[in-house]
N, C-alpha and C positions, 0 to 999 in steps of 0.2 A: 435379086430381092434382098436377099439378105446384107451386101454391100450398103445397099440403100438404105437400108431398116439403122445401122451400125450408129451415125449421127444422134441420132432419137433416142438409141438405147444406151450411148452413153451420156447424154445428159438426164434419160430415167437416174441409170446409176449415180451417176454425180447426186443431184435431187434427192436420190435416197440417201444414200451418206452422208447429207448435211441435216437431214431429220434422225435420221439414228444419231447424230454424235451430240444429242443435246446434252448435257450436264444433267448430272445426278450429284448428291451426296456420298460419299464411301468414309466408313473410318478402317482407316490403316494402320489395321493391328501389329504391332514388332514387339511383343511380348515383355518379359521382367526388364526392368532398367536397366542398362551396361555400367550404368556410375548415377550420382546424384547429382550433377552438374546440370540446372535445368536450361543455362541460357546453350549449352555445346548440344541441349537433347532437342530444341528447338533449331538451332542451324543446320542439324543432321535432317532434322523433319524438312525443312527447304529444302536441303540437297536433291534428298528422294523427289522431292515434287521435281525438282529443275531438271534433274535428270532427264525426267519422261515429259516433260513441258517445254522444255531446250531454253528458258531463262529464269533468273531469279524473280525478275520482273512477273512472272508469270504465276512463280510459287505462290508471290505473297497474294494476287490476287485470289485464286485458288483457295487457301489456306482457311479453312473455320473457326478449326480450333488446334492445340497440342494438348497432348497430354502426357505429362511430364513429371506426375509427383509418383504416385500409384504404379507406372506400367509406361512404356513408352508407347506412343504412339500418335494419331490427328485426323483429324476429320480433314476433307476437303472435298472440291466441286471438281470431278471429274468427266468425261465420258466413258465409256465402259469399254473402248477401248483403251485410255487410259487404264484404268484400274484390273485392267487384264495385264498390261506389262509390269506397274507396280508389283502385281501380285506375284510376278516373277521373278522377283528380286530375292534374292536370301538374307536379307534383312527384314524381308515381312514375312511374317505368321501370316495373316490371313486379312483379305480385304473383304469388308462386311457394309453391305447396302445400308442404307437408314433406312430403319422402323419406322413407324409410330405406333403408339403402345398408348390405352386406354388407361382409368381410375379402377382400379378396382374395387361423465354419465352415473349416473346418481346410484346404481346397484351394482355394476360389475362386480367393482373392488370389494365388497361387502361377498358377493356369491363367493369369491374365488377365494375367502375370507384374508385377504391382504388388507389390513383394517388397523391403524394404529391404535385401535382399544385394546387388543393382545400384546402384551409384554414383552411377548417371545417372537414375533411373527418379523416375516423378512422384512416389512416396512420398518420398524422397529429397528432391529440390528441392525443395515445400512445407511441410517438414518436418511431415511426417505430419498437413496440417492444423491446425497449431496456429494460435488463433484463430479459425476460421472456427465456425459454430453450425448446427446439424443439428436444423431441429423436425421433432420427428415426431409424425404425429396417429394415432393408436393405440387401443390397452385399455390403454396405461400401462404403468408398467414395475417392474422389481423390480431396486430399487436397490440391494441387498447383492450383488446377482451380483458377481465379480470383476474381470467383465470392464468392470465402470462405474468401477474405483478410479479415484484421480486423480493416481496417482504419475507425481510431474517436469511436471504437468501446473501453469501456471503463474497469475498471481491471475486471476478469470472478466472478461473483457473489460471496459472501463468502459462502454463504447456500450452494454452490455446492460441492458434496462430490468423483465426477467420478475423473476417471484418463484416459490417453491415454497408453494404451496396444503398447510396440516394436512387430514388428513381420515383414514377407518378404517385406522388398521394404518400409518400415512404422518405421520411426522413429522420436520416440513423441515430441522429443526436436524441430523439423524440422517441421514435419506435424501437430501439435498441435498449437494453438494460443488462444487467445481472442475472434476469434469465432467459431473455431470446437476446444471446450474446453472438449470434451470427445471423446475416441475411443475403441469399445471393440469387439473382436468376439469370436462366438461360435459355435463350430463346432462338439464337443463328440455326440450331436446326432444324426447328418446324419451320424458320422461313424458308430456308436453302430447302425444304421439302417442299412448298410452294413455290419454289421457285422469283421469290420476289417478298420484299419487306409488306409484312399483314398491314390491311388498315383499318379502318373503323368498323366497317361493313361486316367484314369478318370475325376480327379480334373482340369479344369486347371481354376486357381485361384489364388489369392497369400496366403497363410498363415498369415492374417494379416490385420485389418480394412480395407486395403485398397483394391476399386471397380476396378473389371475387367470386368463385363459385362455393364458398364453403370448406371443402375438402378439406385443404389443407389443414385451415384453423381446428376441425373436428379432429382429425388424427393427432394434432399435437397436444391438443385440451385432453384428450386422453392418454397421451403416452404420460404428460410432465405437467399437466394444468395443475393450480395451487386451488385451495381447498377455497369455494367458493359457497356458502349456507343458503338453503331457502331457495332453492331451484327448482323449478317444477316447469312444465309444459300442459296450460290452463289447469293449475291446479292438479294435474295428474304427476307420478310418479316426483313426489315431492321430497327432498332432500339437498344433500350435501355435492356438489357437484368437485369433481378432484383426480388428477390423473394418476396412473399409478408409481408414478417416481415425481411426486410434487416438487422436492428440491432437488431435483436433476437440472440440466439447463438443456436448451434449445437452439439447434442450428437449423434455419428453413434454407431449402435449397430448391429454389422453383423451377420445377422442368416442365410441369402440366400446365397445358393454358386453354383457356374458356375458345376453342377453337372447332367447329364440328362437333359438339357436347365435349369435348376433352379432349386432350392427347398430350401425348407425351415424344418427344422426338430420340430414338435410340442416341444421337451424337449429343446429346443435351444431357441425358440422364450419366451416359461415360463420363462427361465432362463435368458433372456436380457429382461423382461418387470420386474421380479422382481429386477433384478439390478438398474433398470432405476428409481423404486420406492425410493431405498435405496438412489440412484445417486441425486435426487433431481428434475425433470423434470420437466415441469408445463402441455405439452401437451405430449401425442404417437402418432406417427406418422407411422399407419400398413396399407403399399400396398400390402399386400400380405393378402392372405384367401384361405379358402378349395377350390378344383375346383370338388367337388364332394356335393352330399345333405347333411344334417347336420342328426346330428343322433338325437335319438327320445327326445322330449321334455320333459322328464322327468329322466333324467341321467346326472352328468356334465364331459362328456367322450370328450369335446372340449376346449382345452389348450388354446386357445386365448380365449378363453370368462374365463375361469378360471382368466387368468393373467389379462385380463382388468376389471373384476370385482374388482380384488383387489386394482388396480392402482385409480380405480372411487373411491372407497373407501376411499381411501388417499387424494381424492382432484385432482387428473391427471385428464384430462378429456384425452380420449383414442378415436380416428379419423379411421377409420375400410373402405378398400376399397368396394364395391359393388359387384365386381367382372365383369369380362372379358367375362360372358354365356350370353350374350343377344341375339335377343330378348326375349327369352322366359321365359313362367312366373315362376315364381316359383325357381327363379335362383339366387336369387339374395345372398348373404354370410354376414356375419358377424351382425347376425340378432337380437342380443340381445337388450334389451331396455336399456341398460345402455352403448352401445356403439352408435357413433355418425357414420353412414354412407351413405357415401358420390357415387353419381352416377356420370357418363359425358356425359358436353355437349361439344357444340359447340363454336366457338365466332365468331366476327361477323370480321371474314378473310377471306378471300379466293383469293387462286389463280386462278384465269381465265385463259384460254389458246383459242383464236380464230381456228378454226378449219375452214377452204374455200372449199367448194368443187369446183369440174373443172366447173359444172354451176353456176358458182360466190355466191352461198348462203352461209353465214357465222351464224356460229352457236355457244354458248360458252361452254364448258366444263371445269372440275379442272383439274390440274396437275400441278407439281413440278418438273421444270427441267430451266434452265438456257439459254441453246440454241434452236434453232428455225430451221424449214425447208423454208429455204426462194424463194423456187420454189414447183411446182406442182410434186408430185410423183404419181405411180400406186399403186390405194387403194383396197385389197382383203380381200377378203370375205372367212372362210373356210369352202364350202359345202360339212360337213361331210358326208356319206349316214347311217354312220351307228352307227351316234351318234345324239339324238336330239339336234335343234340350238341352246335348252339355255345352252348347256356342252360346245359349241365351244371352249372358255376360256381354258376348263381345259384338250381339245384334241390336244392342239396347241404343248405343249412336245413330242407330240406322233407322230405328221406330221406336222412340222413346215420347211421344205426345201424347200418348194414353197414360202417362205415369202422372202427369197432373196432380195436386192432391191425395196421391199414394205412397205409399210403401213396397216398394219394389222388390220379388223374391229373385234371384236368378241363379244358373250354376256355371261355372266357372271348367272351361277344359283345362288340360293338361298344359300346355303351354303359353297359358293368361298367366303371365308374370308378374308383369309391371301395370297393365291398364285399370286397375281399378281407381285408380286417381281420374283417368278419362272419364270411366262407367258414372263414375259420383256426379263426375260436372255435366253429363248429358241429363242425368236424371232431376238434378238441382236446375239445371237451366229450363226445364218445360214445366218448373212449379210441384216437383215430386217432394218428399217429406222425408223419403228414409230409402236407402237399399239395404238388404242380407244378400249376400253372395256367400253360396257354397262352392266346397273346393277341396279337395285333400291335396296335400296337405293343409292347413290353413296360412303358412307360411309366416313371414315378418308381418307384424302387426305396423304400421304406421299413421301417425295424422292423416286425416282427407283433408276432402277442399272446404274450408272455410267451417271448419268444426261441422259438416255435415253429418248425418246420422248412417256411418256405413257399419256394417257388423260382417262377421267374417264366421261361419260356422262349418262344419263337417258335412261331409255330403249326406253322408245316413241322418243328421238331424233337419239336414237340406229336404228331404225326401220324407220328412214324415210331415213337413212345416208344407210341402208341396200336397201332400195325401188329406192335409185339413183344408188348404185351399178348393181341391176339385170334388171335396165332400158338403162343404159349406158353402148356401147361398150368398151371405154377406163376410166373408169372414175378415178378422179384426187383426189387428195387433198391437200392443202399446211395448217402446221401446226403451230400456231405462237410461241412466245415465253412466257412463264408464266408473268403472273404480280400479285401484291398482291395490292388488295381495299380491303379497311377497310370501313365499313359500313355497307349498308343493300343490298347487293348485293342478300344473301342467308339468309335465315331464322335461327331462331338458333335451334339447333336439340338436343335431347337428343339420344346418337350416337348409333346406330347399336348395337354397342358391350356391350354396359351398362348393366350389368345384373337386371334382373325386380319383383317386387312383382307380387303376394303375399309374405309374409315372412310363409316358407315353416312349420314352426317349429308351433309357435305363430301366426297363422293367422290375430288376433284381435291388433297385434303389429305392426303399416306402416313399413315397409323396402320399398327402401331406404328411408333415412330422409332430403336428401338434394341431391342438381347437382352439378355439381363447373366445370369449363372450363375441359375438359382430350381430347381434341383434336387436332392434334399438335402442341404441346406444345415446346417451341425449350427454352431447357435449356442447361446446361453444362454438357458433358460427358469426361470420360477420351481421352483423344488423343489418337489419331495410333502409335503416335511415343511420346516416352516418351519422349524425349527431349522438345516436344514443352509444350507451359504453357494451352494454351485454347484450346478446342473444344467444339462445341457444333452440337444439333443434334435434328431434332421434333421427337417426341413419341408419341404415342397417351395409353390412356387406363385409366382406373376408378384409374389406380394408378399412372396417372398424377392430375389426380382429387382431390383427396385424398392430398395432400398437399397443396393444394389450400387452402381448410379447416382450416388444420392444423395451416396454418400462422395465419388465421382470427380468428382463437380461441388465438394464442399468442399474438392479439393485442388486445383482449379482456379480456385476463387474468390481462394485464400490465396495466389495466383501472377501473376493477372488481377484484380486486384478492380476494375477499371473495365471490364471484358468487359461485356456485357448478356446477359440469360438467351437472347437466341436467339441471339448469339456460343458461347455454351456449348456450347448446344444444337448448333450446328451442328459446334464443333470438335469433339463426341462424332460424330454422325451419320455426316461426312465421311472422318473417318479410323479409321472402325470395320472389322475383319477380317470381308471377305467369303467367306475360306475359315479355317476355324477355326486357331491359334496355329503347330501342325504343318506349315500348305497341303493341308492337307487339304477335302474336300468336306463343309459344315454341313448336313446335313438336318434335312426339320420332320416329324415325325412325323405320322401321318394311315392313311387308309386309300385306297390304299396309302401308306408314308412313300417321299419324293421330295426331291429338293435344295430347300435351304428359298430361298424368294423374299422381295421385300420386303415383299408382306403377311403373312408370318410375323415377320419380325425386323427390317425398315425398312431402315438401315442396314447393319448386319450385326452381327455377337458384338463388345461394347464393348470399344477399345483405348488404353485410359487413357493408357501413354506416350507414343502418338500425338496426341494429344488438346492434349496440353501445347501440341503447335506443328504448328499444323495449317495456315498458310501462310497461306490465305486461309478467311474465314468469310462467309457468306451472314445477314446481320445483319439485324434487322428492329425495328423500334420503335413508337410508338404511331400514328402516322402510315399505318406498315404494315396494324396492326391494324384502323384504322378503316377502311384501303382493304377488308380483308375483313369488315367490316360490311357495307360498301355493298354488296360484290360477293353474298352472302347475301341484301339484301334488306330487309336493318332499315331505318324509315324516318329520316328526321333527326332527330326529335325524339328517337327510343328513342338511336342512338349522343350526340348530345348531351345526354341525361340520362348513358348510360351514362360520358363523359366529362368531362361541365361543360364544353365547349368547343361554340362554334357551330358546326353542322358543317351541311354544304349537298352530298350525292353528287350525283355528274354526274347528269344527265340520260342519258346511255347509261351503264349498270351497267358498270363493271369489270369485269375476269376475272379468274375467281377463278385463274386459271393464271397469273397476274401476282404473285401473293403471294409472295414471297421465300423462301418457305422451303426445306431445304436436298434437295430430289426433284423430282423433272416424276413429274405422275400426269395421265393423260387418258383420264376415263372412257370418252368418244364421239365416237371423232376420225370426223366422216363427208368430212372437206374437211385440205386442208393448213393448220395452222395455228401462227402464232406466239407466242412470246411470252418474257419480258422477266425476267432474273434480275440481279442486282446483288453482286458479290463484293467483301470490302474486303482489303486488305493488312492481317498483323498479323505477317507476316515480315521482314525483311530490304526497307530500303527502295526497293532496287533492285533490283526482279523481275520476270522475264520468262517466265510461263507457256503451256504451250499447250496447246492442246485434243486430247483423242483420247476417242474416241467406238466406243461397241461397241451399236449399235441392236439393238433389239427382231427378231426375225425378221420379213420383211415391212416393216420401218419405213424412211423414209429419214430421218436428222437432219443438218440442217445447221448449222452453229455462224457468227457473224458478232459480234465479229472472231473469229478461231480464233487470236491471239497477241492477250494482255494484258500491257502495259508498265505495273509501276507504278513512281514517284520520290516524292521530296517531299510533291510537288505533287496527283498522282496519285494517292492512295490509294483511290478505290473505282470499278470500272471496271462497265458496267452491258452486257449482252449477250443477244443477239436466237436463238432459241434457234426451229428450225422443223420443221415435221416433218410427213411425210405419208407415206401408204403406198401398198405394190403391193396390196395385199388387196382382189379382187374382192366378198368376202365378212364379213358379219356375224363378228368371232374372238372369243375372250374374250382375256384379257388378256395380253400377250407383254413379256417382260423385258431390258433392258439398262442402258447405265452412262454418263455422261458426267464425266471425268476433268480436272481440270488441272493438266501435270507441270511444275515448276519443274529438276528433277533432285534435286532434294531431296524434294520435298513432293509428296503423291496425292493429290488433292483430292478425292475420288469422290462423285456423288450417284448414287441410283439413277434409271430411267425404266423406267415401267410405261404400257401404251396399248394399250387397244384399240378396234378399226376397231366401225364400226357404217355398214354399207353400205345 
């Protein structure tokens, strides 16, 4: 029998081995450049393919991309057993699957008071960024917007080496200028992830830098849009529309395309960060990250941190969104210590909307909408029997005909995100007048459907607006019309959606590092109708945030161009407002929402003027970097591929609590323990700061020296940083601050630690 069976079972076999060996994607990482020769770094990439492919012929079909400015290296279409022998090559670092990777304004500038009516302010002395270059990797953009003119805007740098790519609807002579002086897209790796060139069906897009979902155009209207007057969104939140480095200029680098609501192809985004390198850039500017956990901390199988390691290396300082998962911990993306990442808050907006019930009490709520109910309607309630009251919200689809001519109350669970845009159009489409949806938090306020009457209030005002309803035979309510106060109406929040630490990877490494406004945010998007020149639109999300950043590091680059990106980095971090611009208390929204801590917002809400002159900076360099390879775990060979340098880690691992960067985080303090931070002078050469210290509850910290003298001579002074606790027992994480005051300068980092007994 078994003789007999043999025929059968090896054509099984055969048969399975030609469905396992379909082609995939892999980019083949081989670390720092050997030389800058890119066409000998491109033959070398053939060789390694032909090798394991057995022709030339082979390679080139194979071959996706190279990557040859930044870092050597190439995508191509392998089977995985291919890219199993590649990977055994001592030429490759490390062979990495292709991702794909999601997306992740008239007040900001004004809150974070970056405002050219101040004399002294960083917009001011950089002169608004001129010269500095702002890529951004995107869906591209729409270059007629207004806010891209290039008036006063002077000839495009000579150091810049990009060009603007033709393609559908995108021609460079036309869409190109003085300040979107670069446009490029790349798209072979969502197809090679399809497996086959997109068509209609799926894609709808344009072939071509240029934005069809918005995105893009929004993040770059904010990072570098020019001062555009008289902006409003139906007359609400009316002003001056302007990004925060107006005469910065503009590289788009399209790797997101309108495919399954978005994506981004890991071999797409390497391939526009190492362009960007070549291109000449001074910032990156990346809204987009994993919307999945990062893989293990010990492999470098994550293509943006590949590509932005190399770009830090060059001098880019590289701006990383936080991501779209919040509240929850451990969420948070782009976690490396060499990139800069940025969370969202709030600012200090809001549209009020009056709300009267039939017994005359008025109460206020948010909402965005233009017209008003100028008489008393009938306000219902939907008592489901067979769904509990906090789904009401999300049962309103499902039996919404009784909403007819009403005003619809409902409450909102814990994870009704996104559907209130739905909830609107169920209730508008069976002839309803108005919904209130309660919710804690209230979260992002944005437009509904077709200026509808939605309003968004707290669950406790939810519940009393609920207590009038089942007291009251007819009861009433007349809803007013939006208005927008600027002030201190509402607190400022780090939002709902912000994704949060720990940093899931690197525990002892803060994620996020900073807030920056991502709440709606009203910049320019493409029009409905191509014909017209302007539109604009709020957004809200960590990848409105994320350009906020971006700008304040290109008005910092044009001030500091010999800073390094973890000088930046830190002069943001250090002297960012732990209590929002007022003094007032920041909270991070959640359930319950509470004072926000540094795994909500790192640092704290970004404070650009402080920024400029931030006294001392916690600097780190490649040297740094490699110490936290070691401290990880990579072996020699992986950091000496990843760097072309012969590298040898101790024999006893490093601590990763040794790494310079601008926090103390201690996941599992079980014992007292030290360790080692390194501050440089960038103030006044004759400085004398000192330490003050506000520990965690339970913690003790002691600082040695607790006075830093620096001269001349003395420019970077290195200090022993210790700490142990009264805590008899297992806590979770407890919070405080370690300061150095000059009289002038705050130098603040945070400390997070918890005991594990």
């Amino acid at each position: 029998m078994g003789n007999a069976a043999t025929p059968a079972l090896d054509h099984l076999c055969t048969l399975h081995i030609r469905v396992a060996a379909k082609s995939n994607v892999y980019i083949v990482y081989m670390g720092q450049k050997p030389h800058d020769n890119e066409e000998l770094l491109v033959k070398a990439h053939h060789g390694v393919l032909a090798s394991v492919l057995g022709s030339q012929e082979g390679s080139v079909d194979s071959l996706v991309y190279s990557y040859k400015y930044g870092f050597s290296g190439f995508a191509a279409k392998l089977t995985m057993a291919q890219a199993q022998m590649i990977s055994e090559l001592p030429s490759v670092v490390e062979v990495i699957p292709n991702r794909l990777h999601k997306m992740q304004t008239t007040r900001s500038w004004d809150y974070l008071q970056l405002s050219p009516r101040f004399p002294n302010s960083l917009l001011r002395k950089s002169r608004m960024g001129s010269g500095a270059i702002i890529g951004v990797l995107d869906t591209g953009i729409w270059p007629e917007s207004e806010v891209f003119c290039d008036e006063g805007l002077g000839p495009v740098p000579s150091r810049w080496k990009g060009i603007c790519e033709s393609g559908e609807l995108f021609s460079p002579a036309k869409a190109c200028s003085r300040k979107l002086i670069g446009a490029r897209y790349f798209v072979k790796g969502l197809e090679a992830a399809y497996g086959h060139p997109l068509n209609n069906s799926e894609f709808q897009d344009y072939w071509s830098p240029r934005d069809r979902s918005g995105h893009g155009t929004h993040v770059s209207s904010v990072a570098s849009g020019f001062f555009v007057p008289n902006v409003s969104y139906h007359g609400l939140a009316v002003g001056t529309v302007r990004g925060g480095a107006p005469h910065s200029r503009i590289a788009m680098y399209k790797v997101c395309w309108q495919v399954n609501g978005g994506v981004c192809a890991d071999i797409d985004i390497l391939k526009a960060i190492d362009q960007a390198i070549y291109d000449g850039v001074d910032v990156l500017s990346l809204s987009l990250g994993p919307s999945f956990p990062s893989y293990s901390d010990v492999d470098m199988r994550n293509g943006i941190a590949i590509g932005a390691f190399h770009a830090v290396a060059k001098g880019i300082v590289v701006v990383g969104a936080a991501g779209n998962s919040g509240p929850a911990a451990y969420s948070v993306s782009n976690i490396e210590p060499w990139l800069l990442t940025v969370a969202a808050s709030s600012v200090d907006r809001s549209f009020l909307v009056a709300i009267t019930l039939g017994n005359n009490w008025t109460t206020m709520g948010q909402g965005m909408f233009s017209g008003k109910l100028t008489k008393f309607h009938n306000l219902v309630y939907p008592e489901v029997s067979d769904l509990d009251d906090e789904r009401a919200c999300e049962s309103l689809s499902l039996n919404d005909t009784w909403a007819a001519g009403n005003v619809v109350l409902c409450f909102a669970s814990d994870d009704y995100n996104d559907d209130t845009h739905n909830t609107s159009s169920s209730v508008k489409k069976v002839g309803g007048l108005g919904l209130i949806v309660a919710k804690n938090p209230t979260k992002a306020v944005e437009p509904f459907v077709n200026n509808f009457p939605c309003v968004q209030i707290s669950l406790d005002i939810g519940m009393q607006i609920l207590n009038y309803i089942r007291s009251t035979r007819n009861p009433q309510v007349k809803i007013g019309a939006s208005t927008t106060r600027v002030g201190q109406p509402l607190s400022t929040t780090v939002a709902y959606f912000s994704s949060r630490g720990p940093n899931s990877v690197a525990p002892a490494i803060l994620k996020p590092d900073i807030a920056a406004p991502g709440v709606a945010i009203l910049a320019a998007v493409p029009p409905s109708d191509p014909k017209d020149r302007n539109s604009y639109a709020f957004i809200s999300g960590t990848s409105m945030a994320t350009p906020h950043v971006s700008a304040i590091v290109a008005l910092l680059k044009t001030l500091h161009s010999h800073w390094s990106p973890a000088a930046i980095k830190s002069a943001i971090v250090t002297t960012a407002w732990s209590s929002d611009p007022y003094g007032a208390v920041i909270f991070a929204e959640g359930q319950p929402m509470m004072s926000a801590r540094p795994f909500d917002f790192g640092g704290g809400i970004v404070n650009p003027n402080k920024a400029v002159d931030p006294g001392l900076v916690y600097d780190m360099g490649m040297a740094d970097y490699i110490q936290y390879f070691c401290a990880k775990g990579y072996n020699n060979s992986a950091i000496s591929g990843i760097t072309k340098r012969s590298i040898s880690c101790p024999k006893r691992r490093p601590s990763i609590l040794d790494i310079n960067v601008p926090s103390i985080t201690i996941p599992s303090l079980t014992h007292p323990v030290s360790l080692t931070r390194t501050v440089t002078n960038v103030g006044a050469i004759n400085s004398s700061y000192k330490a003050a210290i506000e520990a965690p509850p339970g913690i003790t910290i002691a600082i040695k020296p607790r006075i830093l003298k620096f001269n001349h001579k003395m420019k970077s002074i290195s200090f022993t940083v210790t700490i142990s606790s009264n805590h008899r027992v297992t806590t979770g994480y407890c919070f405080g601050s370690l300061t150095w005051l000059d009289g002038v300068h705050s130098v603040r980092i945070p400390v997070s630690v918890r005991t594990n007994i």
